[in-house]
N, C-alpha and C positions, 0 to 999 in steps of 0.2 A: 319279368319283374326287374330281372339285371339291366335290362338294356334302357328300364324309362329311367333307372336314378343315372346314367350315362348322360343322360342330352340335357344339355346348358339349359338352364334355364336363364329368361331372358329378359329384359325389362318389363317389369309391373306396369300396367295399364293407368295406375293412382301417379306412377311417379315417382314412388319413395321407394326407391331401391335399400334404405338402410333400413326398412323392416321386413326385408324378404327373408332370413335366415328366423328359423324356426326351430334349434338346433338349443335344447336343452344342458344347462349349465353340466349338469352330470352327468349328461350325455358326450362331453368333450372328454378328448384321449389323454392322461398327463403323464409328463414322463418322467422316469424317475430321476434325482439328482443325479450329478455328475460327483463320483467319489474321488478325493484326489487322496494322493497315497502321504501319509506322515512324513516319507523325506520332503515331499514336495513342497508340504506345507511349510515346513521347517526352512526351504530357501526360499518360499516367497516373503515369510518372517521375516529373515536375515538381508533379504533386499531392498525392502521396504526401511528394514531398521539403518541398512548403510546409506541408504537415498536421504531419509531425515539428516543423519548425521553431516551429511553430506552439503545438504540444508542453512542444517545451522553453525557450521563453520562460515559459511560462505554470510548467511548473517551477520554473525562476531566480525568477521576482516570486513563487511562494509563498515559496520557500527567502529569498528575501531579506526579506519580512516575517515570515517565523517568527525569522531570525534578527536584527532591529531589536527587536521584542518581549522577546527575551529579551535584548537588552544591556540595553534598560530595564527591565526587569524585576529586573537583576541591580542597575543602577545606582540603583533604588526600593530594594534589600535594604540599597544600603551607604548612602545617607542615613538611614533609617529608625535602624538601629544606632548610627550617630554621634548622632541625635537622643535617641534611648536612653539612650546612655554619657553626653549632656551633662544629661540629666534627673535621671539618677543622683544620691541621696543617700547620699555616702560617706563611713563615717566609719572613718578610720584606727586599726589598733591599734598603740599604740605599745609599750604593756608586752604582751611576745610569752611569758610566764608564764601572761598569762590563757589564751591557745591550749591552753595544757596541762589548763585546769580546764573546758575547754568541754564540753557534752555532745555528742551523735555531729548532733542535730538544728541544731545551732548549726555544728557545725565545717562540715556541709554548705554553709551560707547564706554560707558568706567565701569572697572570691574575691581570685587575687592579682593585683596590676595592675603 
């Protein structure tokens, strides 16, 4: 009896080899958990919890140099324009009749200040 469950059984004549096993849900062997002991637990805890933290520093110092970059960056936008406006050659219309004789490409080019 020992020696027929020994020999391989071998491909099914149909084909379907994934209906060959016949081997009953409660029939399968389980095994018991694996216990782990309360220190252990306690440094997977604490590893976990430094790995987070570890995390979200690393977070905070991106977040805080994206957002130093972009005050300077903003604070580069508003020199630059001041530099602009004081570069500016501005010449005032005094007589506001000429506005009426301007063409459409001219009326564009004035700005009010």
């Amino acid at each position: 009896m020992e020696q027929l469950k020994n020999i391989p059984k071998g491909k099914p004549k149909s084909g379907r080899v994934w209906k060959r096993s016949k081997t009953r849900f409660s029939g399968m062997t389980i095994d018991k958990n694996l216990k782990t002991s309360w220190a252990k637990k306690m440094a997977i805890k604490a590893e976990k919890k430094s790995v987070l933290e570890f995390q979200r520093r690393l977070k905070e110092e991106k977040n805080k140099k994206h957002e130093e970059k972009r005050v300077r960056s903003d604070e580069n936008k508003k020199r630059r324009l001041e530099n602009e406006r004081k570069a500016e050659i501005v010449q005032p219309i005094k007589n506001t009749a000429k506005i009426k004789r301007m063409k459409k490409k001219q009326l564009r080019q004035i700005q009010k200040r």
